[in-house]
N, C-alpha and C positions, 0 to 999 in steps of 0.2 A: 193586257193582263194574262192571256192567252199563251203570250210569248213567252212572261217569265214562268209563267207554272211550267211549261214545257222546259224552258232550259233548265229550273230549278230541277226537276225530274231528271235531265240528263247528268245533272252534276251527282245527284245522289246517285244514280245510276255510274256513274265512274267511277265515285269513291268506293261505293258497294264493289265493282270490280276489281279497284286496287287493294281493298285490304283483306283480298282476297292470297294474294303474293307479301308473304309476311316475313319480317327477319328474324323471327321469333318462335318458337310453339310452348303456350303457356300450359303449364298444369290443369289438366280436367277438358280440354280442348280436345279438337282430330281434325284430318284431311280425308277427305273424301278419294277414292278411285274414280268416282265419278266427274267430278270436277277439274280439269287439268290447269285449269287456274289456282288450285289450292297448293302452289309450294313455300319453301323456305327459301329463301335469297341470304348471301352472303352482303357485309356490308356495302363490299362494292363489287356488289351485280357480277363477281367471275366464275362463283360456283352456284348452281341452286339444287335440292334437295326435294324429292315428291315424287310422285307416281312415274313409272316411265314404262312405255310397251316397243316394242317391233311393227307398229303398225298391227297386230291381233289381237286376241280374248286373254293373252295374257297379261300381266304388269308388276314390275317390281319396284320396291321401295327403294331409290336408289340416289346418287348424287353423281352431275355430271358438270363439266364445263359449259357455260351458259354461252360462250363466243364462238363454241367451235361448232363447225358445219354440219356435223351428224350429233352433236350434243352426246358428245363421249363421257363414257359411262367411267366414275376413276374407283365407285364402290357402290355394293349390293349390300341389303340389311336378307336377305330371302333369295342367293343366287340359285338355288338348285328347289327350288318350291314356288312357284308367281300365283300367283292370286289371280280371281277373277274380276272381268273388269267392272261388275256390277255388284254392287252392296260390300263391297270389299273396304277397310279405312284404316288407318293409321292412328290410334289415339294416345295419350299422353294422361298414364291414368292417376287418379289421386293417389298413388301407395309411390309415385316417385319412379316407374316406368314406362318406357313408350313400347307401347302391344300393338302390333300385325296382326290382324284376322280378315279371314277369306267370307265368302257371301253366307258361308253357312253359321259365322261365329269363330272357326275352328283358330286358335293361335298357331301363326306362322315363323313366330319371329316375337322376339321382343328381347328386351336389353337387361334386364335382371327379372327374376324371380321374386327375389327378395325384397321385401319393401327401402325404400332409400326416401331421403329428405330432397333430391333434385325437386326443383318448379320450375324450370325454366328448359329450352330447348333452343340452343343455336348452331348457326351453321357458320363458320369463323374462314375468313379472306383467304386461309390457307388448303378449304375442305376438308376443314374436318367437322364434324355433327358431336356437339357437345353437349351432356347434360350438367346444370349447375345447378348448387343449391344458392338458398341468401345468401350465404358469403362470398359465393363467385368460386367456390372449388368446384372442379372440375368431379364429375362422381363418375362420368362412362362417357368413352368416345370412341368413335368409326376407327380410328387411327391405330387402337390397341385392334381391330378387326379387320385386315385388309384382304382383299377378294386379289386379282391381278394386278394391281396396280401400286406404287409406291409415289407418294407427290414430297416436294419439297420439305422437310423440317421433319419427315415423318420414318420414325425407326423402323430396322427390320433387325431382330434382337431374336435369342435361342430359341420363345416361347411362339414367334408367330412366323410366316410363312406365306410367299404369294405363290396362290394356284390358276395354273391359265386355265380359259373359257376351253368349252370341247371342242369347239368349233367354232368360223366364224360367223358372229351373227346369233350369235348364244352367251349367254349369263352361265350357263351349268359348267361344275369345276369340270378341268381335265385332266390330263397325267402328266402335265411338266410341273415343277416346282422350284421355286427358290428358297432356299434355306441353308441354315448352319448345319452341317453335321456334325460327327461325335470329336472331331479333331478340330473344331472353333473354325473352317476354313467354308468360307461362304461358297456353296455351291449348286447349280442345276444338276435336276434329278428326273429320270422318266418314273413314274412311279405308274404304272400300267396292271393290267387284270392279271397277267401271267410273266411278268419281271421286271424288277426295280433295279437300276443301277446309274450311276453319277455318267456325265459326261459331258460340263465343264467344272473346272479350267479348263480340262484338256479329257477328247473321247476316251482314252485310257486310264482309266480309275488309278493305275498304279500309278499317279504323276507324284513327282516330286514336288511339292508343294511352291520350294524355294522356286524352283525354277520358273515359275509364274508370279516371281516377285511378291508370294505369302511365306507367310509363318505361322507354325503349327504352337509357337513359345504364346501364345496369350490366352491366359483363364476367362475373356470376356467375348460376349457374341453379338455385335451391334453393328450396323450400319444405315447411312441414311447420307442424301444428298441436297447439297445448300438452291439458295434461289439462283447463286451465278451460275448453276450446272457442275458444280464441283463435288463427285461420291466419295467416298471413304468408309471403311471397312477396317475392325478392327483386326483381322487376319493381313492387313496394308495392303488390299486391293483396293486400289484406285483408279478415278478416270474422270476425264474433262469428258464437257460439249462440244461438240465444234463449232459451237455459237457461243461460247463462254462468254456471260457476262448479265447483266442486272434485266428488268423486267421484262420477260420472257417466261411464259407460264410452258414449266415442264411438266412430264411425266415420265416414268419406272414404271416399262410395262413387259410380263412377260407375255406374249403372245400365244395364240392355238397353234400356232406351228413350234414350241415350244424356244425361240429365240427371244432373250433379253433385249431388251431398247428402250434408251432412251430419246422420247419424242419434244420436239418443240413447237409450240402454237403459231402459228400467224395471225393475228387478231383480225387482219383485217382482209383474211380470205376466209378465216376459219379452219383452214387444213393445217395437216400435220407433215411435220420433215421428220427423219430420225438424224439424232445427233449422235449417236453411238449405240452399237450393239456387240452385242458381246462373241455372236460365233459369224464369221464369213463366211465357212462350207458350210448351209443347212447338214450335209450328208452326215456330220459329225454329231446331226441330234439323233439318240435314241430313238426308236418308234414311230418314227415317222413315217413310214411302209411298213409296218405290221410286220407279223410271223411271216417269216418264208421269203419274206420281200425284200430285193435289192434296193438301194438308192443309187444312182448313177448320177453322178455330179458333171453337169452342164451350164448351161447359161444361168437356170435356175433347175433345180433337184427335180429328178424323175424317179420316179417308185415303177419298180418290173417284178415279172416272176421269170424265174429258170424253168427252162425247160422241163416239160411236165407238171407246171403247176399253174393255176388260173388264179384270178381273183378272187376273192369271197365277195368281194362288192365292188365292181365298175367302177361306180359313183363315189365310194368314198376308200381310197387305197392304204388309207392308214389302218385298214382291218386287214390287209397284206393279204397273203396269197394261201391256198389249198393244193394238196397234190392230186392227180387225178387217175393215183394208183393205189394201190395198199402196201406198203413194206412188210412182208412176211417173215419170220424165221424157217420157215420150212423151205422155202424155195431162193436160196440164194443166189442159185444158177441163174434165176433168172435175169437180176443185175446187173451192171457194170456203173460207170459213173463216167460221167462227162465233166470235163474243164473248165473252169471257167474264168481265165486269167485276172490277175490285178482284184481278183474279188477277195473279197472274207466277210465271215460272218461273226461276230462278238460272242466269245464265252462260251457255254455250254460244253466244252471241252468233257467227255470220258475219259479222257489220258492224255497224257503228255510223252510222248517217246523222242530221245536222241542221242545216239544220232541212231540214222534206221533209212534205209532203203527204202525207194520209192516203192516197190514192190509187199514189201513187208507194212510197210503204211496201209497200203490199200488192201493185205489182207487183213489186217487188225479190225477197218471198217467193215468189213465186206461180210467177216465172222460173227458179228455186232449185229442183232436185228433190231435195239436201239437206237446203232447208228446212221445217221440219215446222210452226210457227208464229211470228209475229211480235209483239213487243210495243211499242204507239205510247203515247206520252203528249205530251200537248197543257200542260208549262210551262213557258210565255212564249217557247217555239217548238216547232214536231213534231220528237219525237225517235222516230227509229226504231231497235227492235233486232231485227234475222231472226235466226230462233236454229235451229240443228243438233240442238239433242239437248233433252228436257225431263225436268229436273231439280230435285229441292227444287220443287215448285209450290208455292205457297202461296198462300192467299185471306183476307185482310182489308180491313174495309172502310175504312181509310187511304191503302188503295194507291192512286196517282193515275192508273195506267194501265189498261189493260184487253189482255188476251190473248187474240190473233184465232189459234185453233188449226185446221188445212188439214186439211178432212175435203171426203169424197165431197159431191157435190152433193145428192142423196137422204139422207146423215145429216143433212144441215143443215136438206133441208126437215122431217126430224120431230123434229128435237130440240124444239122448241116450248119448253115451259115448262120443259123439265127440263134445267138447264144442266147439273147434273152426277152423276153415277150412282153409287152405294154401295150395298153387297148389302142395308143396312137401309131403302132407299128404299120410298117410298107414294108412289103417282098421287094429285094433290089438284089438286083445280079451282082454277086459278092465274088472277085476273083483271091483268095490266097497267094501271097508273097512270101516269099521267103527271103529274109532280109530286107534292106532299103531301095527304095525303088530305081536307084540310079544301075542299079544290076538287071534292068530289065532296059527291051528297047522304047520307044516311042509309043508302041501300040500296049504297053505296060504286059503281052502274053509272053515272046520270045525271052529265053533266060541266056544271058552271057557267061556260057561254062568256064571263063575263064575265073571269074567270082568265085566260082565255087573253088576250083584249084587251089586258088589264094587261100580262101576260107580256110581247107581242109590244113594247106601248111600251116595256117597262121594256128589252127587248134594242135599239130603235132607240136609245134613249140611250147605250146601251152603246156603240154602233158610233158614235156622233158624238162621244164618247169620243173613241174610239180614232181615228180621222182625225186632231180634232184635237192628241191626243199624237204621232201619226205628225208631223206641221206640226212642233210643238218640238219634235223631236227632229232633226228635219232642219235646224232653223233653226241650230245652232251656239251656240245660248247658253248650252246647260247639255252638253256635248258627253261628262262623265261617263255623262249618264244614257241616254246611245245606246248604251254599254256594257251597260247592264243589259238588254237585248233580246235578247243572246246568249245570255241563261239563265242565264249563272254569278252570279248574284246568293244562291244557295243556299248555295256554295263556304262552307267555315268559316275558323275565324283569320284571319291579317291577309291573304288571297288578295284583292286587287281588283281593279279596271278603274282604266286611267289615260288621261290623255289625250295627246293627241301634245304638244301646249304644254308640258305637265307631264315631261314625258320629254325634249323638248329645251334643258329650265332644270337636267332633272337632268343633263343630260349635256354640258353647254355647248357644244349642237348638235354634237353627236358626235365632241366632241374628241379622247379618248383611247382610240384600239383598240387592244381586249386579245386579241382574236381571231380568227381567222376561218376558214370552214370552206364545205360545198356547202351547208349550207341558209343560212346570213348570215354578218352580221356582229357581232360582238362589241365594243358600250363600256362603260368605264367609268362610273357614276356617281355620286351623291348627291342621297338625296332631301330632300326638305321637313322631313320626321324623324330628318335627319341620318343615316339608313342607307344604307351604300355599296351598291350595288347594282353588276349587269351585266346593260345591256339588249341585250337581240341583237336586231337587223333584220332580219327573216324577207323572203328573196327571193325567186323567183315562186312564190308560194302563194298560191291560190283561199278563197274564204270556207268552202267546204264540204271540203276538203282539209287539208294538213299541217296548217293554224295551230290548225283548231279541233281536232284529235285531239292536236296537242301540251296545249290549253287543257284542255280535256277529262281528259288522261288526268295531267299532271303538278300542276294544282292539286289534285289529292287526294292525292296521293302525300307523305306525311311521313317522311323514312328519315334517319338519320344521318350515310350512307353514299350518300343521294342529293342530290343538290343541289336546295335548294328555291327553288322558284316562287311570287314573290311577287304576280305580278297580269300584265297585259298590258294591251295597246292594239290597237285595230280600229278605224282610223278611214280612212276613203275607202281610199286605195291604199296606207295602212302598218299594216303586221303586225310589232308589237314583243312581246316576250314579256322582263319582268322577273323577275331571280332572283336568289338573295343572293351574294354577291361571296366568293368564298375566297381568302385572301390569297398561297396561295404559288402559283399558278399551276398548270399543267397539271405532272404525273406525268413527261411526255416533255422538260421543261426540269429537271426533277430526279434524272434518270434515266441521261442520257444526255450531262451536263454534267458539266464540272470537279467543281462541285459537287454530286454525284452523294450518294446514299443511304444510310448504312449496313446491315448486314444488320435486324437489330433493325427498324429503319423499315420493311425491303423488306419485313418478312415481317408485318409489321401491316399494312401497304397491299395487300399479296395477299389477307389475312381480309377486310378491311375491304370490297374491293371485291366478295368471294364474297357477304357479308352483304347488299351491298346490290342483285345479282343475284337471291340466292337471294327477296327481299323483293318485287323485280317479279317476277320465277318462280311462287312458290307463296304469295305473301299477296294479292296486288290482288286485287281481284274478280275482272277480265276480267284475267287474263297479260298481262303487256307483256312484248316484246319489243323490246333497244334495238336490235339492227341495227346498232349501228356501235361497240361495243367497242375502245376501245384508248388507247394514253398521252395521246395529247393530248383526252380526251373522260373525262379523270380528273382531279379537281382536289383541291391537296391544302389544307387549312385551317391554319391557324396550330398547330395539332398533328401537322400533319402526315399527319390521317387522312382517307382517299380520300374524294371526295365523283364520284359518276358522272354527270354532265353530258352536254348538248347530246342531246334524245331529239325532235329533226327527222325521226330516220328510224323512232322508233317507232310503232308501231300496235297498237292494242286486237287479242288474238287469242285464238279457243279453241284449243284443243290440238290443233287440226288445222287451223288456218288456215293460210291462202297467201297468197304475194304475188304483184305482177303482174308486177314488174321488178327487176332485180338492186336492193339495197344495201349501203351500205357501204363499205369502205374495203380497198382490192386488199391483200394480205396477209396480212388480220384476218379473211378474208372465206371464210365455210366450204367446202366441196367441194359440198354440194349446190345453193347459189346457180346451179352452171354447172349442172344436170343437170337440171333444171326439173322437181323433186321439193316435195311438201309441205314450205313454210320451220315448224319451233318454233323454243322456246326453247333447243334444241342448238348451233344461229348461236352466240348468245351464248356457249355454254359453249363452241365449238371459239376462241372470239376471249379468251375469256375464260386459255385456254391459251396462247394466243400473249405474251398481256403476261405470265403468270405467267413464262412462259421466258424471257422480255426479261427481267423482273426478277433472274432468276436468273445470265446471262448476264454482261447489265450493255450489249446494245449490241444492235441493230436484230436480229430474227431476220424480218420482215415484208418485207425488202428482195426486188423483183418476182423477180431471179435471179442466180446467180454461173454462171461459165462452168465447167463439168465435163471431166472427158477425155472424155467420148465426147459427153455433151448437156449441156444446162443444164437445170439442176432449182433449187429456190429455196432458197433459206438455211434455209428452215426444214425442208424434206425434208431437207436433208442431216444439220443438227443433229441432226434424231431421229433419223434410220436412223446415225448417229454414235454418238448416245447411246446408244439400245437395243442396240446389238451390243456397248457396253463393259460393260452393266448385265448382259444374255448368259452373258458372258463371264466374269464376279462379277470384273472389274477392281477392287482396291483403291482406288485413287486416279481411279474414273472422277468423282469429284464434283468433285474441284480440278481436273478437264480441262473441267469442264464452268463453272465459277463463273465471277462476273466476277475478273481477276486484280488490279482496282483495289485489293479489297479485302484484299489481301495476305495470304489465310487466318483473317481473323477473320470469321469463320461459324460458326454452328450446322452441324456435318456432316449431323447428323443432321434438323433443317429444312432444310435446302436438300436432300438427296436426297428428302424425302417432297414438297417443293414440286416438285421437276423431277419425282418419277413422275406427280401430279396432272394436272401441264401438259403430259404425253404422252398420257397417257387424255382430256383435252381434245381434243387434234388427231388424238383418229383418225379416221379419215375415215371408217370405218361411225357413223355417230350414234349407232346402238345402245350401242355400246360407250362412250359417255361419260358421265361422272356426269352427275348432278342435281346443282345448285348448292348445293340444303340439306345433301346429304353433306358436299357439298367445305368446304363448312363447319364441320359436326362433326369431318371429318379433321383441320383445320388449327387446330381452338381444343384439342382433345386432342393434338394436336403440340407447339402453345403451350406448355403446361401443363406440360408434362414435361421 
């Protein structure tokens, strides 16, 4: 009798333990923190859902693989906030939410605010955490919420985003990210405390899209990867496994070291393989050695400091390096700058100079007490860049330039052999060669002067070279190939050099102008390939000035939404710059004419123009800034969709660059131009508001000023402080006071009032206060949409 009371005990004592592990969480119910037997199970036992720690007092609400060896974590409901491990519980409350609260009560986390009809909670074979109502619709899931990780069947679409952990061994966001940007093309991004910038596809923000086998042509931003291992991307990036094929539990993980990979399960070890990732040289990720800090690419990536600068933290070198001197403007003597080959550092460019002697390089740095080093590279002219801030350093031995970083006069004399410093460094007796080692004897110290002899002939031929290619090039007979001494010979796609002859057959000597404005003039033409073109005559611009920074900065630029540059001309005293022809003309003859725009158009060419801001803004490598925004520097194409034109007044800038003289165009033309304050990218976005208001309008708001009862203020102060006081006011009908009345109330109400708040927060005249272009973007395609 004895015996069954005891077994009957142990059975209930089981059950009580397994219905403890539930596939379910019902309305009005909770899990404990306390209990580690309290989770959710998927139907078939591959994902479970419940409390999870690191072994400490912390714990988050989370879901991980139930097979795999460290029970990897694929989603956090509380990554950057953990609870504690005592009185802490998850509950499923009767209003139709599941609420997190920590030992004190405090809410940490929950799934709506709002009350909902879900009762039910499951966790589905695929990991995802679902809540249902009686009908079985789905009311909120993990899935619409992803932390780092991306699992089979599940989207990554414009609205969400995976963020890596900080570190490994950590839940809390970090600063890589995957997402869409403002041009639909799925991309990694460092998004860190002090600069943000893309770097894949490719480390170079200016990548041509195409050439990484995307496309910039699709209105949609989704991607997600099947159970065979097969991703897809609606910009048509795609990629297999190298395990391609049927039950095999993957994951889409971006990792703390900021690298995509996709991982595949072993079930029956538990561990993980990667099947693909997306960058081979770590060196190529942003941030991964902090400010000041080199990556040296080895076996696997090393983070250094240059000479004169230490680490901020031993232990953790992604906080990069410190210098261990002060850069001063008063004492410039005291400098010099040390070399540091195959190296560069990303962006932060002060100026772009070329061509320019090595000497004149390093005075432009040296004069600069913002500048900290400069980077010269010697192809097929001196290109100099003085840079502000050193960022993403990187060292390979491809690189064609060398990075001369401004250290004290005394660091420089003992840097000697040790160009660059890491805590794992050894002092080793370093001999310098000159040339390849087969020029020295046996003991590698003796030098064979006969080497050099050769050498020195082999460089006079060089130099008798180039004389006489200097002679033909100057002779006129082949007057293409005086173009290729500018350097853009690099330029991709059909970017070339033309000549003046070639450009005055295509334009039957400047017959037909289509435009004109302060830096030239605009013709029509036709080239040899039957491609219409429009070459503009660039007027007084110097060889080291406007021409080549338009050459420079818009042959690399490919954007939809920008108008492209087909090649140019430099020959004696004419500066021509070619670019593809858009058939309906400027914005301001379509805008402001009889035949005027409908709403539809207006508010596709208001996106259209954000996309292709937001594209110079935050994709170029160096930020461009156009400087002169507005209708007639908008051109529309046979669809009708904005192409942004005439970048005469642009210039390469970092985020803190200045200009020396006003530009632009009086109306378009922001408030800090007059107050001789650092010019950004804010110019564009205050001018960027001004056309958005024109559109909306339907008539000038740019005009210099109308006469007031007491003073004159301009059209466009008055529109706002108009608008803003009807908006105030919650005016019903302030939108039809505000529209154009051409269009006799056929609008969207509801896109024309989210267009006119936009184009107010453009023109406020603190800059602060204005978006970023990429918002304005996302504002207006989820306006779109709905």
């Amino acid at each position: 009798m004895m015996m069954k009371a005891f077994l009957l005990l142990l059975l209930c004592s089981f059950t009580a333990s397994k219905n403890k592990t539930r596939d379910r969480l019902q309305r009005g119910s909770s899990i404990s923190v306390e209990d580690d037997s309290q989770v959710i199970t998927s139907p078939d036992n591959s994902f479970t859902c419940g409390f999870y720690s690191f072994q400490t007092n912390a714990f988050w609400f989370a879901i991980w693989l139930t097979n795999s060896k460290d029970r990897t974590v694929v989603w956090t409901a509380n990554r950057n906030t953990p609870v504690n491990w005592h009185g802490s519980k998850l509950t499923f409350e009767t209003k139709g939410a599941m609420v997190l609260t920590d030992v004190d009560g405090t809410i940490v986390w929950q799934t709506d605010a709002t009350p909902t009809d879900a009762n039910i909670a499951v966790l589905l074979n695929t990991g995802n955490l679902v809540l249902k109502n009686q009908k079985g619709q789905i009311i909120w899931q993990s899935f619409d919420f992803p932390t780092d990780t991306l699992l089979p069947s599940q989207t990554l679409t414009k609205s969400k985003s995976l963020i890596s952990a900080s570190k490994r061994g950590s839940f809390a966001s970090g600063y890589f990210g995957l997402s869409f940007n403002s041009i639909n093309v799925l991309t990694l991004i460092y998004d860190g405390l002090e600069i943000s910038n893309v770097y894949w596809p490719s480390p170079d923000p200016r990548f041509d899209a195409f050439a990484f086998g995307r496309t910039l042509y699709n209105s949609s931003r989704i991607a997600s990867f099947d159970d065979l291992g097969v991703f897809n991307s609606s910009d048509q990036m795609t990629f297999t496994a190298t395990d391609m094929g049927p039950g095999i539990k993957r994951r889409l993980t971006i990792d703390h070291d900021g690298n995509l990979r996709l991982y595949s399960l072993n079930e029956s070890t538990g561990s993980w393989s990667i099947s693909w990732q997306a960058i081979s040289q770590p060196c190529n990720i942003h941030g991964i050695c902090g400010r000041n800090g080199i990556c040296i690419q080895k076996d696997k990536p090393e983070c250094s400091c240059p000479p004169g600068y230490e680490f901020n933290n031993p232990v953790d070198l992604s906080q990069g390096c410190k210098p261990t001197f002060n850069i001063t403007c008063e004492a410039s003597s005291k400098f010099d700058f040390l070399p540091l080959p195959y190296t560069d550092y990303y962006s932060f460019d002060l100026n772009f100079s070329s061509p320019v002697s090595f000497q004149s390089c390093r005075n432009i740095c040296l004069a600069d007490c913002r500048c900290q080093a400069f980077s010269y590279r010697l192809t097929g002219e001196g290109v100099c860049f003085a840079k502000s801030a050193l960022f993403n350093g990187y060292q390979y031995p491809n690189i064609l330039g060398t990075i001369y970083i401004k250290v004290l006069l005394d660091i420089k004399a003992s840097a000697s052999s040790r160009i660059l410093t890491s805590p794992n460094a050894t002092c080793t007796n370093v001999i310098s060669m000159l040339g390849s080692p087969s020029m020295y004897d046996s003991t590698g110290t003796k030098f064979h002067w006969v080497y050099l002899y050769s050498f020195a002939l082999a460089i006079g031929v060089v130099e008798v070279i180039v004389i006489l290619s200097w002679c033909w090039l100057f002779s006129g007979k082949k007057q293409v190939a005086s173009q290729l001494r500018d350097g853009y010979r690099i330029m991709s796609g059909q970017f070339r050099g033309f000549s003046y002859r070639e450009l005055v057959r295509a334009t039957q000597n400047f017959k037909t102008e289509i435009g004109r404005g302060g830096s030239g003039v605009v013709y029509k033409g036709i080239l040899e390939d039957e491609r219409v073109v429009a070459v503009k005559r660039l007027g007084d611009v110097s060889e080291g000035g406007e021409f080549l920074a338009e050459v420079s900065t818009i042959g690399k630029i490919n954007h939809m939404n920008v108008v492209r540059m087909w090649g140019f001309c430099s020959q004696k005293q004419s500066k021509l710059l070619v670019y593809e022809y858009v058939e309906n003309l400027s914005l301001d003859k379509r805008l402001f004419s009889s035949n005027f725009l409908n709403w539809k158009e207006r508010f596709e060419v208001a996106i259209g123009i954000a996309k292709g801001l937001a594209y110079l803004h935050h994709e170029c490598l160096e930020w461009v800034i156009h400087c002169d925004v507005k209708p007639e520097n908008i051109f529309l194409d046979s669809a009708l969709q904005p192409k942004i034109a005439d970048f005469g007044l642009a210039k390469l800038s970092g985020q803190n660059s200045t200009f020396t003289r006003m530009r632009g165009t009086r109306g378009y033309m922001a408030p800090e131009w007059a107050h001789n304050v650092p010019i950004t990218v804010k110019v564009d976005v205050y001018s960027y508001g001004v056309v958005v208001l024109e559109l909306a309008k339907g008539s000038r708001l740019s005009n210099v000023s109308v006469q007031g009862t007491e003073e004159e203020e301009s059209e466009l102060m008055r529109f706002v402080k108009v608008t803003k006081e009807s908006i105030q006011k919650h005016e019903v009908s302030w939108i039809e006071e505000v529209m154009d009345p051409r269009l006799e109330g056929m609008f969207s109400r509801k896109q024309a009032a989210k267009l006119v708040e936009i184009g107010l927060s453009c023109v406020e005249e603190d800059r602060n206060k204005r978006p970023a272009m990429d918002s304005v973007v996302q504002v207006l395609i989820e306006c779109e949409s709905e």
